[in-house]
N, CA, C and O atoms as a GROMACS GRO file, in nm:
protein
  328
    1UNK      N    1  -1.464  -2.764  14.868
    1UNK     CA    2  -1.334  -2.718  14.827
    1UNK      C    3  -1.266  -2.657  14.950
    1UNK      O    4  -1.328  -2.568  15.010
    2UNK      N    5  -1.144  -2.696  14.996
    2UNK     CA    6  -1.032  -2.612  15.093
    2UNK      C    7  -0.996  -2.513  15.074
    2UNK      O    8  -0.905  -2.517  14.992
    3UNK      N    9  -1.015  -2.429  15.101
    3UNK     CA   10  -0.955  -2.311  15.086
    3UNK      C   11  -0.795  -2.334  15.177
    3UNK      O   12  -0.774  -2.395  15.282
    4UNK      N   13  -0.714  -2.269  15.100
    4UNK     CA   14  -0.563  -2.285  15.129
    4UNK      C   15  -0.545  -2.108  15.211
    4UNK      O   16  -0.506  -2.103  15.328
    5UNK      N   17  -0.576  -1.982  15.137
    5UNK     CA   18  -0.601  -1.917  15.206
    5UNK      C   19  -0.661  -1.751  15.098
    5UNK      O   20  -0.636  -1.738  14.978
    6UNK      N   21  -0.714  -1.679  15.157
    6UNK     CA   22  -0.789  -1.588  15.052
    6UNK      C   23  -0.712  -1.428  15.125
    6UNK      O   24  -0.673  -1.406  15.240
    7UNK      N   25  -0.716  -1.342  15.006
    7UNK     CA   26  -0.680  -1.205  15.015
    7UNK      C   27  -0.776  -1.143  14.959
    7UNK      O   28  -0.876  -1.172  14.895
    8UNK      N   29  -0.721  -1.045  14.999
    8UNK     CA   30  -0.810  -0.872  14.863
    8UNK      C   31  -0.735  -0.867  14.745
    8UNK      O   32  -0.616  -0.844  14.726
    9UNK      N   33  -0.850  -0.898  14.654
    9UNK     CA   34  -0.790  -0.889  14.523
    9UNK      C   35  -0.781  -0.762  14.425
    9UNK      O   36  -0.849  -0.661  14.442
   10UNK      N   37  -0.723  -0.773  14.358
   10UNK     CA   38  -0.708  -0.604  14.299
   10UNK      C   39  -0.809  -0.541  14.214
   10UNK      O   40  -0.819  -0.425  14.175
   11UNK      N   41  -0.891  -0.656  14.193
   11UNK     CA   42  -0.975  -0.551  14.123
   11UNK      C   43  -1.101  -0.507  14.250
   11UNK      O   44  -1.116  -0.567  14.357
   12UNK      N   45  -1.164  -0.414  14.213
   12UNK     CA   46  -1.264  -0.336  14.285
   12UNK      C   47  -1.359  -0.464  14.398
   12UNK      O   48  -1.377  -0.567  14.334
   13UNK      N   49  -1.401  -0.469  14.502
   13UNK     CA   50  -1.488  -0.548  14.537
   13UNK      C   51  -1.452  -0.693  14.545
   13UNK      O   52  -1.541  -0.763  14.592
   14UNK      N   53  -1.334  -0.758  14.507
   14UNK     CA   54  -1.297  -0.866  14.457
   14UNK      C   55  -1.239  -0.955  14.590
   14UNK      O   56  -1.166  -0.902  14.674
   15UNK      N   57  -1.267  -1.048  14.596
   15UNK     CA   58  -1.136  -1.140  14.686
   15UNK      C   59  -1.074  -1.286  14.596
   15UNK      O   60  -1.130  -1.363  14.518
   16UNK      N   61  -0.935  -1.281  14.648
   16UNK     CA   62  -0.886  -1.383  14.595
   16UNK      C   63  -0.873  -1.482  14.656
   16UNK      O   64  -0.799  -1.479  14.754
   17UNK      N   65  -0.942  -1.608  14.620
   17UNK     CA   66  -0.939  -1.725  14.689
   17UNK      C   67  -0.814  -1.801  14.705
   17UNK      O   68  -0.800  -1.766  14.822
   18UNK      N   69  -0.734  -1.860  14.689
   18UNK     CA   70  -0.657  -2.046  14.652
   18UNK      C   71  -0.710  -2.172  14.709
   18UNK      O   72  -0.695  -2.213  14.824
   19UNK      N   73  -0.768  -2.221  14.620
   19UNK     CA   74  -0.779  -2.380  14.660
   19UNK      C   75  -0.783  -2.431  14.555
   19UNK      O   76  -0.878  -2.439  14.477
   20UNK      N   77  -0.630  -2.485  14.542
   20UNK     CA   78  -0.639  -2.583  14.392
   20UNK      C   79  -0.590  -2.487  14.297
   20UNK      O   80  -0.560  -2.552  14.197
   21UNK      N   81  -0.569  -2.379  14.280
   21UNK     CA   82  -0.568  -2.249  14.169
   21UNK      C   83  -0.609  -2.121  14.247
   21UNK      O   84  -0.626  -2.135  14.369
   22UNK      N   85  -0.626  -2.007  14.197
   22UNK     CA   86  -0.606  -1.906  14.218
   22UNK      C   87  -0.790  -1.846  14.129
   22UNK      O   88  -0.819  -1.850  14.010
   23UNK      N   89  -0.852  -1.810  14.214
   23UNK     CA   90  -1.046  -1.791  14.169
   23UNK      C   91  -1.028  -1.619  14.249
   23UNK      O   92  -0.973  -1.564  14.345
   24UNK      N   93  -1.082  -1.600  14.175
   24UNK     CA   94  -1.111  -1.415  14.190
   24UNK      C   95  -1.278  -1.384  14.184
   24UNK      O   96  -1.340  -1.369  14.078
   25UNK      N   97  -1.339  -1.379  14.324
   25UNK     CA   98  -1.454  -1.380  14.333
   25UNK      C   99  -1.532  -1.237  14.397
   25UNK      O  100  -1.488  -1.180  14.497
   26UNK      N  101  -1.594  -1.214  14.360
   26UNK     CA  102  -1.710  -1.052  14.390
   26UNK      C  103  -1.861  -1.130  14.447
   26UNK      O  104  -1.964  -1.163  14.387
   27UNK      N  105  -1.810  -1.143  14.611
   27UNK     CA  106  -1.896  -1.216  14.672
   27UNK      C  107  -2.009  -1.104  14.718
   27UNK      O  108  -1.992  -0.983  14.711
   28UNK      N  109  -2.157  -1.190  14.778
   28UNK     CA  110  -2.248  -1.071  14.779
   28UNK      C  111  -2.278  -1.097  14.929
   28UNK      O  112  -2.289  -1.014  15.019
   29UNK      N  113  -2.290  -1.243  14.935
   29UNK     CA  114  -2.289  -1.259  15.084
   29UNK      C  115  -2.214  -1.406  15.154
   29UNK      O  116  -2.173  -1.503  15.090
   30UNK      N  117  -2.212  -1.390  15.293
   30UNK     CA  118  -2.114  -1.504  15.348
   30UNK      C  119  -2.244  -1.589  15.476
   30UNK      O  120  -2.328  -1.535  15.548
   31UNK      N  121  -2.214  -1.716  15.458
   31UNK     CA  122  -2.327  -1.771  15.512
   31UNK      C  123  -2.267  -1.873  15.591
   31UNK      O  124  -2.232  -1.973  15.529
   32UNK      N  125  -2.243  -1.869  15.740
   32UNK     CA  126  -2.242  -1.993  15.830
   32UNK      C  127  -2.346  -2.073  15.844
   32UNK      O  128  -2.463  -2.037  15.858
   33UNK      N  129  -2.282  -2.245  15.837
   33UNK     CA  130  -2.378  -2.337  15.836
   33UNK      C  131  -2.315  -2.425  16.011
   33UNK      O  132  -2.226  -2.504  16.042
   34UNK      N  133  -2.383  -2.378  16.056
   34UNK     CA  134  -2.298  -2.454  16.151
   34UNK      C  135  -2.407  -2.580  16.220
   34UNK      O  136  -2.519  -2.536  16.247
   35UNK      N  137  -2.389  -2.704  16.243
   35UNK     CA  138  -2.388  -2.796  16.318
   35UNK      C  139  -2.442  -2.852  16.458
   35UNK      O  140  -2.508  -2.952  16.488
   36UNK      N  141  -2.376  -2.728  16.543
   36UNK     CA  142  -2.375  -2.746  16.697
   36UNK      C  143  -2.280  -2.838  16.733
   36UNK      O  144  -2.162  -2.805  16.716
   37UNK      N  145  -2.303  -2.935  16.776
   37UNK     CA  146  -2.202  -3.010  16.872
   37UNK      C  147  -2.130  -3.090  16.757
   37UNK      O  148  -2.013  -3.120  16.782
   38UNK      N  149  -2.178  -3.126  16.642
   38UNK     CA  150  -2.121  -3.211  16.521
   38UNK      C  151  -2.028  -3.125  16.434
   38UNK      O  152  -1.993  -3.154  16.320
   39UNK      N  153  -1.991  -3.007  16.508
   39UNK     CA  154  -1.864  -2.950  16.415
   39UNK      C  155  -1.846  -2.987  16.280
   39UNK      O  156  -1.878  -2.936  16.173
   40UNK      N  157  -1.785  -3.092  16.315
   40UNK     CA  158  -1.725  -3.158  16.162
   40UNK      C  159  -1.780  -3.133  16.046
   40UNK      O  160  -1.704  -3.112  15.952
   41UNK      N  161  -1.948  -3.129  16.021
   41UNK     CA  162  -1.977  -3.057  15.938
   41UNK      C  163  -2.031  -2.990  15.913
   41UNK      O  164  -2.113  -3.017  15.825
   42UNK      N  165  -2.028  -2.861  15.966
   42UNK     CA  166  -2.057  -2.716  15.950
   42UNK      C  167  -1.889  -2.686  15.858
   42UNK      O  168  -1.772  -2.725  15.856
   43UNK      N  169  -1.998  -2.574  15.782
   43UNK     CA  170  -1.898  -2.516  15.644
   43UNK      C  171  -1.976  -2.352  15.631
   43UNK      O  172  -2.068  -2.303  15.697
   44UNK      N  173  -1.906  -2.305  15.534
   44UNK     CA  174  -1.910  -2.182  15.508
   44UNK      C  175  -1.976  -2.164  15.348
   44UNK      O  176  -1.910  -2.228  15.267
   45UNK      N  177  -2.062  -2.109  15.302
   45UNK     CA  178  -2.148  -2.082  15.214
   45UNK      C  179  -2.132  -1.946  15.150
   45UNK      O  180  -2.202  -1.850  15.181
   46UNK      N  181  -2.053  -1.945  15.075
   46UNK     CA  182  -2.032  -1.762  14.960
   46UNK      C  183  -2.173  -1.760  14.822
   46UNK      O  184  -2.196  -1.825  14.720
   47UNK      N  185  -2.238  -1.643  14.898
   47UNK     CA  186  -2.290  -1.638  14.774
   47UNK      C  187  -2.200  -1.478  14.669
   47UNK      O  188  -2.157  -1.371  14.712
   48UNK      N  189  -2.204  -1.531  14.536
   48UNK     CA  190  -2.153  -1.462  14.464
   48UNK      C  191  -2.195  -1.371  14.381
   48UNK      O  192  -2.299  -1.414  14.332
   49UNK      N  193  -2.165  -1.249  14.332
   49UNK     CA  194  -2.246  -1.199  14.217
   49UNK      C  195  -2.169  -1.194  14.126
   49UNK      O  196  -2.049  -1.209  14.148
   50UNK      N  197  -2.234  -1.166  13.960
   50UNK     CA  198  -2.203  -1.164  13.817
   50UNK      C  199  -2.051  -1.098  13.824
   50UNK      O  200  -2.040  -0.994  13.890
   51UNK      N  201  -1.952  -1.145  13.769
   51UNK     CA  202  -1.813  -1.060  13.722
   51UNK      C  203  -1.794  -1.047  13.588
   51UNK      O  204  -1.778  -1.155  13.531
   52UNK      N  205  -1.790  -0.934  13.506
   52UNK     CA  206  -1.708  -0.938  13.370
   52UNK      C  207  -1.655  -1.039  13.293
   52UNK      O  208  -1.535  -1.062  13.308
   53UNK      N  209  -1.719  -1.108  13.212
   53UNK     CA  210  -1.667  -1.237  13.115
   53UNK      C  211  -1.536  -1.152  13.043
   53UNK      O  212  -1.568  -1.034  13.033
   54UNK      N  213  -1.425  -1.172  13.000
   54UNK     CA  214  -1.289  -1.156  12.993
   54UNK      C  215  -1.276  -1.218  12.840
   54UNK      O  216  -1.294  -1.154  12.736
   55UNK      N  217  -1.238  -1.362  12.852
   55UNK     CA  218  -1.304  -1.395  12.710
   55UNK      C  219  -1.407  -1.453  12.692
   55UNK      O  220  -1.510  -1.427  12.755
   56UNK      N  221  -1.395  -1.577  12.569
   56UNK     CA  222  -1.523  -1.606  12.458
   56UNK      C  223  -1.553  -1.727  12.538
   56UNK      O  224  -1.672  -1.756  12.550
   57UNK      N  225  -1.445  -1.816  12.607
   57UNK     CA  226  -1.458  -1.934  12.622
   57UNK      C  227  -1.509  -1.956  12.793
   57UNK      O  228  -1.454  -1.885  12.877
   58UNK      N  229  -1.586  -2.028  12.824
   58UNK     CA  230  -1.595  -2.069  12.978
   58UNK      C  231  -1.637  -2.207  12.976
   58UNK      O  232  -1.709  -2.269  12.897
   59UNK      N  233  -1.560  -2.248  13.107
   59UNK     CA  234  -1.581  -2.377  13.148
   59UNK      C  235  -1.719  -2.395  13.191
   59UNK      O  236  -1.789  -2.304  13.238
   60UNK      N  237  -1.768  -2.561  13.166
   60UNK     CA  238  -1.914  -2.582  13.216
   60UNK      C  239  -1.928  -2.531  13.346
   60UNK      O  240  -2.030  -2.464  13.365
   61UNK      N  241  -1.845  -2.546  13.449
   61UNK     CA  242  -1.870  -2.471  13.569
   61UNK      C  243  -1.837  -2.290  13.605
   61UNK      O  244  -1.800  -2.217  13.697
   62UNK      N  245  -1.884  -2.284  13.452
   62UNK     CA  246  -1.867  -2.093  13.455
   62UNK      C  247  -1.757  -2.003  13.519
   62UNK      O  248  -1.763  -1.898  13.582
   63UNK      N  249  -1.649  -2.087  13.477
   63UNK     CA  250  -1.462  -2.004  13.517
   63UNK      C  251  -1.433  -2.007  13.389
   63UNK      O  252  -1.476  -2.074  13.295
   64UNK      N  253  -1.315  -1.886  13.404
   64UNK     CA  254  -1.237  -1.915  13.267
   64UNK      C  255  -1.119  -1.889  13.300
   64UNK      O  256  -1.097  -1.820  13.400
   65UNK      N  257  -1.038  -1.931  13.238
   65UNK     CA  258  -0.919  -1.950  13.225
   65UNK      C  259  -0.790  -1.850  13.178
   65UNK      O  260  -0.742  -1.855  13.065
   66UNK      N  261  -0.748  -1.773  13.268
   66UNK     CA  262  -0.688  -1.635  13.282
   66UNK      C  263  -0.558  -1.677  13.300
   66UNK      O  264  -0.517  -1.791  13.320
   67UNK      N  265  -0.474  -1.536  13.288
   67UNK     CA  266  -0.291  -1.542  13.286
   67UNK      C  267  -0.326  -1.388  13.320
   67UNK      O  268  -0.383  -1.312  13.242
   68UNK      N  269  -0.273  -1.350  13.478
   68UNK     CA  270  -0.259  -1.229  13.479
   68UNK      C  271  -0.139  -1.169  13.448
   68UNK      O  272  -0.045  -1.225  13.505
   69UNK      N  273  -0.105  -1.075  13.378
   69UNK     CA  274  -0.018  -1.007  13.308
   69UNK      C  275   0.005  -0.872  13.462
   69UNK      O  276  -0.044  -0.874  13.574
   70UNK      N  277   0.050  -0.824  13.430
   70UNK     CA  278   0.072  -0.689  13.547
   70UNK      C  279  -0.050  -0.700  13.624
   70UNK      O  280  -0.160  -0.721  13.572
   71UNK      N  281  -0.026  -0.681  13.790
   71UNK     CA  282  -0.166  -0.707  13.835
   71UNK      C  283  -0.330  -0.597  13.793
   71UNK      O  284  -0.329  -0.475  13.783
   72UNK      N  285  -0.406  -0.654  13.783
   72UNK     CA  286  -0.568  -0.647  13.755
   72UNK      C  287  -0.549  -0.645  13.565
   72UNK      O  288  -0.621  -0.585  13.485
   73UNK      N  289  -0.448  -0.719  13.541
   73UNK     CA  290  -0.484  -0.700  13.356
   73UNK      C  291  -0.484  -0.848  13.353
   73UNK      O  292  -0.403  -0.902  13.428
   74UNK      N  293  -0.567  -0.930  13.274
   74UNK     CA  294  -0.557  -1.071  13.229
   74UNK      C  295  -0.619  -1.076  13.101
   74UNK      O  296  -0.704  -0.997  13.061
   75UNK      N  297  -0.575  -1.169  13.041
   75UNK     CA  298  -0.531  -1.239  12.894
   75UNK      C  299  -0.566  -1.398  12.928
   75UNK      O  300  -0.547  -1.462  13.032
   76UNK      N  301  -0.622  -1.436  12.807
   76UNK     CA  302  -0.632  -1.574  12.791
   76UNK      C  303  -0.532  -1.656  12.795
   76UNK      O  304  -0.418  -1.634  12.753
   77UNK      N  305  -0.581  -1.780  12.859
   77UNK     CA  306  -0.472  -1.864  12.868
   77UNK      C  307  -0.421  -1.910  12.703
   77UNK      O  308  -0.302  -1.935  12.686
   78UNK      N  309  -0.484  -1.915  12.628
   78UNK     CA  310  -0.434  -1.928  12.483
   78UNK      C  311  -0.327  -1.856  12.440
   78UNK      O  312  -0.286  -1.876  12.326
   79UNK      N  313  -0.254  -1.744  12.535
   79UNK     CA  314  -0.200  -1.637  12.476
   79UNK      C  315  -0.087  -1.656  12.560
   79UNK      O  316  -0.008  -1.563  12.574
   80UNK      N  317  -0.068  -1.767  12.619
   80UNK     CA  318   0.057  -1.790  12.750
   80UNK      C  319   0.168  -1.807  12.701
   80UNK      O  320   0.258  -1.784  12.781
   81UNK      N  321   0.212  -1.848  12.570
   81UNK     CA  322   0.384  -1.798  12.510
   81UNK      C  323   0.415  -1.724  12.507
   81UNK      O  324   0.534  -1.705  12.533
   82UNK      N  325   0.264  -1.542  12.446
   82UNK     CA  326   0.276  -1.454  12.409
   82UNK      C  327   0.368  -1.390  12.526
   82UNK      O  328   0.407  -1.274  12.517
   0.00000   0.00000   0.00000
């Protein structure tokens, strides 16, 4: 995945990714893979720890699907007319 570009996110410990969408991650550690002379593919490795399930529902790849309301409050995407 590309990362487009990442900040500090508002909740405690948090960073905010973009690539493709907007991922709010509470990383534990950061891991260079590098290559040597083959650049091209050396990449970067986040390991992550557990965050607060929000709601009921999660995707097979363990995200769910948020609408932040005022920043650090989110609501289900089911609730996006509300």
């Amino acid at each position: 995945m590309d990362i487009e570009y990442a900040e500090k996110a508002t909740e405690n410990g948090c960073i905010s990714l973009m690539a493709g969408g907007c991922y709010i991650l509470k990383f534990q550690r950061l891991e260079s893979v590098n290559f040597g002379v083959d650049y091209i593919w050396s990449y970067f490795r986040l390991e992550l720890q557990n965050i607060i399930q929000i709601s009921d529902t999660l995707f097979k790849d363990c995200r769910e699907m948020l609408i932040e309301d005022p920043p650090g409050h989110y609501i289900t995407s089911d609730l996006m007319d509300y």
